[in-house]
Structure formats: structure tokens, C-alpha cells
Backbone as JSON Lines, residues from 0, in Angstrom:
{"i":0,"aa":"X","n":[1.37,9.77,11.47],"ca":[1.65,8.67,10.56],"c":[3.13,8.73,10.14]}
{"i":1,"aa":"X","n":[4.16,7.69,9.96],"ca":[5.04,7.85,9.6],"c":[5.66,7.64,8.26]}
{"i":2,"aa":"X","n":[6.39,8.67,8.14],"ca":[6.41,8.77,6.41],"c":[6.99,7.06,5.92]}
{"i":3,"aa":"X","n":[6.57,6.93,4.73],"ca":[7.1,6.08,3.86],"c":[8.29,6.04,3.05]}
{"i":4,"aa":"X","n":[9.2,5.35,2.98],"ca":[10.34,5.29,2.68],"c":[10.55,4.57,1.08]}
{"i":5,"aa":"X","n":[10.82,5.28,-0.47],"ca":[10.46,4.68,-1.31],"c":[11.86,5.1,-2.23]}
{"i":6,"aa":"X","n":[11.5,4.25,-3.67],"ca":[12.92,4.18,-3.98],"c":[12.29,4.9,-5.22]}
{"i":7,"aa":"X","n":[12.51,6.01,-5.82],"ca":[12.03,6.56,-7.59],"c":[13.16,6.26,-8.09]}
{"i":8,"aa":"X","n":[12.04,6.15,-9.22],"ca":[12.76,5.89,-10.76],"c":[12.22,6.73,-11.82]}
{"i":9,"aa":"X","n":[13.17,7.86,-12.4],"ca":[12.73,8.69,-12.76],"c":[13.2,9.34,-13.96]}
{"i":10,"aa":"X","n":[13.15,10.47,-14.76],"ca":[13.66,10.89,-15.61],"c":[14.27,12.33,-15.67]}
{"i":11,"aa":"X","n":[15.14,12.66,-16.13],"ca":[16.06,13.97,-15.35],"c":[15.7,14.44,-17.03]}
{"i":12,"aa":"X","n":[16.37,15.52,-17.14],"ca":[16.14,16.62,-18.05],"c":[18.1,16.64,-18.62]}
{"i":13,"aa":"X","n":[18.44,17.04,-19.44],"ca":[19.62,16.71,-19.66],"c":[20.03,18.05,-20.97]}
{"i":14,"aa":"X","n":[21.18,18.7,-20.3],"ca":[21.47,19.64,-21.04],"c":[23.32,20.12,-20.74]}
{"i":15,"aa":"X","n":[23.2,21.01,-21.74],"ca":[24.77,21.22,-22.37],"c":[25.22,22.6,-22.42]}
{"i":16,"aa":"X","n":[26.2,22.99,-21.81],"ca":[26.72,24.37,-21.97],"c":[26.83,24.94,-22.69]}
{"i":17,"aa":"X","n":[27.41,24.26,-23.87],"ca":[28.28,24.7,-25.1],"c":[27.43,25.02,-26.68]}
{"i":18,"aa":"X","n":[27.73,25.58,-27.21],"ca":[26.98,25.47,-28.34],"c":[27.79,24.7,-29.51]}
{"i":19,"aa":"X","n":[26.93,23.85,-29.98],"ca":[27.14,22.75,-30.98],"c":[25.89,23.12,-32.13]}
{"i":20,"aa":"X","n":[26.55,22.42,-33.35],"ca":[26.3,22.5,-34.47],"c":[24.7,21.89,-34.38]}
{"i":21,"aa":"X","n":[23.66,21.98,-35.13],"ca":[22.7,21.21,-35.65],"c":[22.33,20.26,-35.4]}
{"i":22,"aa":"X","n":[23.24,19.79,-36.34],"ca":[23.49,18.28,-36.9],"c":[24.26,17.19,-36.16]}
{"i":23,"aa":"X","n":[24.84,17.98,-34.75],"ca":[25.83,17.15,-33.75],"c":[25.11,17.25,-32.35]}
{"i":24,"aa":"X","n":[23.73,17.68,-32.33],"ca":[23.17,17.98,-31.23],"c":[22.6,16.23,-30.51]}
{"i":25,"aa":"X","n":[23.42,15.56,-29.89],"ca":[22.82,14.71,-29.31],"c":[22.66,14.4,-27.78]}
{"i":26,"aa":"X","n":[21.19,14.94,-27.66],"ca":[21.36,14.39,-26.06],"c":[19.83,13.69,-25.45]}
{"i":27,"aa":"X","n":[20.27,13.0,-24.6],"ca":[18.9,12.12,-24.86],"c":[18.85,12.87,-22.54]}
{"i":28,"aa":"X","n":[17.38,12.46,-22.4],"ca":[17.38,12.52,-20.8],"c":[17.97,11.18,-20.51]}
{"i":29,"aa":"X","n":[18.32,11.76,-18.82],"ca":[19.05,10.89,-17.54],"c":[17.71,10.06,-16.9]}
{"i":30,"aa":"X","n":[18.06,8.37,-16.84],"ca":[17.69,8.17,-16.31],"c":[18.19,8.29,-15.02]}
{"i":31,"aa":"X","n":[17.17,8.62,-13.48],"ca":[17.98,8.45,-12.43],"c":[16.89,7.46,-11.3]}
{"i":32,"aa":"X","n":[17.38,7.43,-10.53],"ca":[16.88,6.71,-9.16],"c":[17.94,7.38,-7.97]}
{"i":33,"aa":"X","n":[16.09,7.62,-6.9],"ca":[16.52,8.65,-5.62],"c":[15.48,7.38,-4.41]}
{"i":34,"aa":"X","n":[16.44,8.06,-3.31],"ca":[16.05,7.08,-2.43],"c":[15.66,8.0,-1.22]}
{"i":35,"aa":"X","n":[14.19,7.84,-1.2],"ca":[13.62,9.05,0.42],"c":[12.66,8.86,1.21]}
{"i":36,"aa":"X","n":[12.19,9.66,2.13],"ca":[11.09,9.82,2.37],"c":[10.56,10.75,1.89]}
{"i":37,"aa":"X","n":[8.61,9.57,1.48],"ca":[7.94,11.0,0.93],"c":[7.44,11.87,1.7]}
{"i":38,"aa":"X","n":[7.24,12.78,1.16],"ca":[7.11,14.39,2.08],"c":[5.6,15.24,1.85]}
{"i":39,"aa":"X","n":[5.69,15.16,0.11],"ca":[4.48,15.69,-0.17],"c":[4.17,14.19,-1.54]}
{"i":40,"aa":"X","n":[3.2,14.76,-1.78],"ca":[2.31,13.99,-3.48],"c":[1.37,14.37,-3.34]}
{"i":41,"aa":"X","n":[1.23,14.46,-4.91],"ca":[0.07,15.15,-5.83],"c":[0.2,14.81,-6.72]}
{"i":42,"aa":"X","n":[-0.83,15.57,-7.79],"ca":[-0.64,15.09,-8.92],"c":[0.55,15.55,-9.87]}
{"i":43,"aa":"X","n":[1.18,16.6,-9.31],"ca":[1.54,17.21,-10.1],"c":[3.41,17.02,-9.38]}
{"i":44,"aa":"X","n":[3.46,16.68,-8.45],"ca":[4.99,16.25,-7.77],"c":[5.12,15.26,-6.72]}
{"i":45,"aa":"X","n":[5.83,14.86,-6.65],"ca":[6.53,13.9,-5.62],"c":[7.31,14.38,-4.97]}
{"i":46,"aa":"X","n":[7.4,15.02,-3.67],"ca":[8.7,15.92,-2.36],"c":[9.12,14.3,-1.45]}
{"i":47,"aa":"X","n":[10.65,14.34,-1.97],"ca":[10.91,13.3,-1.07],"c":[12.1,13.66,-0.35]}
{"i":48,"aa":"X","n":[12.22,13.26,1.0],"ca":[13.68,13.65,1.89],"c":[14.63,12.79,1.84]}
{"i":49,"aa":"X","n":[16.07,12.66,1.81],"ca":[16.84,11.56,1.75],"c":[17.12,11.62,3.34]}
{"i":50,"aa":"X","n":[16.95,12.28,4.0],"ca":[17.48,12.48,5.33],"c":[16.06,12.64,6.8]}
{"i":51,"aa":"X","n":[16.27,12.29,7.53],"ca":[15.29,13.05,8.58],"c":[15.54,12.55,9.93]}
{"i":52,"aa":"X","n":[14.8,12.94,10.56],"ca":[15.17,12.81,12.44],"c":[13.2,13.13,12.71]}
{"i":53,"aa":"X","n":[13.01,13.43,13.78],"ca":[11.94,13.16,14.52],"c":[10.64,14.61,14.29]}
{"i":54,"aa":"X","n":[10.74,14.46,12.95],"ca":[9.92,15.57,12.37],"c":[10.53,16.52,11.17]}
{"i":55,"aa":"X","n":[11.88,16.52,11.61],"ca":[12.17,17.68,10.35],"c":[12.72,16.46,9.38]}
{"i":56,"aa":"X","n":[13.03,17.13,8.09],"ca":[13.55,16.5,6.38],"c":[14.97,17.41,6.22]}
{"i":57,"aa":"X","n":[15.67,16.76,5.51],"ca":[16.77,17.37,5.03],"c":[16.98,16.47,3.57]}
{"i":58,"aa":"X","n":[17.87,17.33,2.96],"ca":[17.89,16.73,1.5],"c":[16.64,16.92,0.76]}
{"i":59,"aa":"X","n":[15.91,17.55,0.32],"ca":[15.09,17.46,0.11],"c":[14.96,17.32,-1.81]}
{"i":60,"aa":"X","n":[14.24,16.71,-2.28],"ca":[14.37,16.33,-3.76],"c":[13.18,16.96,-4.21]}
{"i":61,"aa":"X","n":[12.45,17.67,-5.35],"ca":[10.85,17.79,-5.83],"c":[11.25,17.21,-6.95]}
{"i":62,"aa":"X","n":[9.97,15.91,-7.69],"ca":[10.24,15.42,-8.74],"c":[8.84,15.63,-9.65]}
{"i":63,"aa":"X","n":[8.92,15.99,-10.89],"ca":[7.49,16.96,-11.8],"c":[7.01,15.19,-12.1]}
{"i":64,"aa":"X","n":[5.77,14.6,-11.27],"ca":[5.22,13.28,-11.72],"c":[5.23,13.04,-13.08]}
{"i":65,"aa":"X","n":[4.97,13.96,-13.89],"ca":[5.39,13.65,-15.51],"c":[6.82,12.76,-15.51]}
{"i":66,"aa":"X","n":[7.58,12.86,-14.84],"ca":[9.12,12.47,-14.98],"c":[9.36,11.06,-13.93]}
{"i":67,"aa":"X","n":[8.58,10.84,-13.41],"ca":[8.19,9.5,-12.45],"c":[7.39,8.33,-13.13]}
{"i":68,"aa":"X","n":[8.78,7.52,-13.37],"ca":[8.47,6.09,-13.9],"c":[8.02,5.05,-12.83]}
{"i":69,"aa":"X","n":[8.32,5.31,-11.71],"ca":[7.93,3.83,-10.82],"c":[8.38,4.6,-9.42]}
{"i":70,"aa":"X","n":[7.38,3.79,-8.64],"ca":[7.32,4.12,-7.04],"c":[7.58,2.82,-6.38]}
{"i":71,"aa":"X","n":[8.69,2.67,-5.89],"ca":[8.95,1.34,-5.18],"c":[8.95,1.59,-3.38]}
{"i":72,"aa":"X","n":[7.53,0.86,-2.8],"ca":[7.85,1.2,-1.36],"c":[9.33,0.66,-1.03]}
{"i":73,"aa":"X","n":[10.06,0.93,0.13],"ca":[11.16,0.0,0.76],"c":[10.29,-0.25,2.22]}
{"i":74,"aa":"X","n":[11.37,-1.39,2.6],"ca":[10.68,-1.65,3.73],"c":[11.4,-1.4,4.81]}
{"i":75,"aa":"X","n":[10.94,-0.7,6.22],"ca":[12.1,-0.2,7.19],"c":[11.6,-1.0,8.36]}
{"i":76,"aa":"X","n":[12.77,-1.2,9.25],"ca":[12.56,-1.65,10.7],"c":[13.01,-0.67,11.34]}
{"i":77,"aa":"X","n":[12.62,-1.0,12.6],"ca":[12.85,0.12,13.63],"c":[12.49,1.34,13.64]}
{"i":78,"aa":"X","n":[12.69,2.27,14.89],"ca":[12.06,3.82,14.65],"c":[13.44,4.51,14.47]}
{"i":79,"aa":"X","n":[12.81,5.97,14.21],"ca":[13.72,6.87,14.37],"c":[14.96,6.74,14.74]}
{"i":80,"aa":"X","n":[15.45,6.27,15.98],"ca":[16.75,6.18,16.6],"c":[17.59,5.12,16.11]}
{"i":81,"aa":"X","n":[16.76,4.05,15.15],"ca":[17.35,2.74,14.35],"c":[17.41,1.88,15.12]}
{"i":82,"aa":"X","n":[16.25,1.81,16.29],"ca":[16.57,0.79,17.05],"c":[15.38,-0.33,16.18]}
């Protein structure tokens, strides 16, 4: 079967080197959006590749489904070679 090609929309975790005061601590999470093939799913993650060829993945992303706002299929033509 050939993998599916989808666009997440998701939520990143967001943090700071430095130490700051209390009262000046502001940081909110990243929204982001990644663009792959999926690899694995469950309940518990989403493995998607930004890269691949005729079986193997490269790039590979794991996203914690808690942090997965939206699954957008894309739609592809052609195979592998982009024909």
C-alpha cells in the first residue's frame, strides 16, 4: 500500500534557556505545520517522513497525538520516480 502523504497541524512545546524572573515568565507553545509521509499511527503518535524513495523514509518527524490538531490528506500524482 502506498503511504499517504498529509499535511499536520500541530503543537510544539516551547522553552527558554535563560532564567527569568517569576513574574516575566512568558511563553506560550508553537504552533507548527509538517508536511510527510505517514509512517506509523496510533493512538499515542503520528511517525511521518518528509522524504522517501522506493521503501526507505528519511527525515523522519514523531508527533505525541495529544499535540495533533488536524490531519490534512494531500493529494499526489504520479509514482515514486514523479512520473
Amino acid at each position: 500500500m502506498k503511504p499517504k502523504l498529509v499535511m499536520v497541524f500541530w503543537i510544539d512545546i516551547c522553552s527558554a534557556p535563560e532564567w527569568q524572573p517569576k513574574d516575566n515568565v512568558e511563553l506560550d507553545p508553537a504552533p507548527c505545520i509538517s508536511v510527510g509521509w505517514i509512517v506509523k499511527k496510533d493512538k499515542d503518535t503520528l511517525t511521518i517522513a518528509a522524504d522517501q524513495n522506493e521503501g526507505d523514509f528519511g527525515s523522519i518527524t514523531t508527533i505525541p497525538m495529544s499535540n495533533v490538531k488536524k490531519i490534512k490528506k494531500l493529494r499526489t500524482d504520479g509514482d515514486y520516480n514523479g512520473k
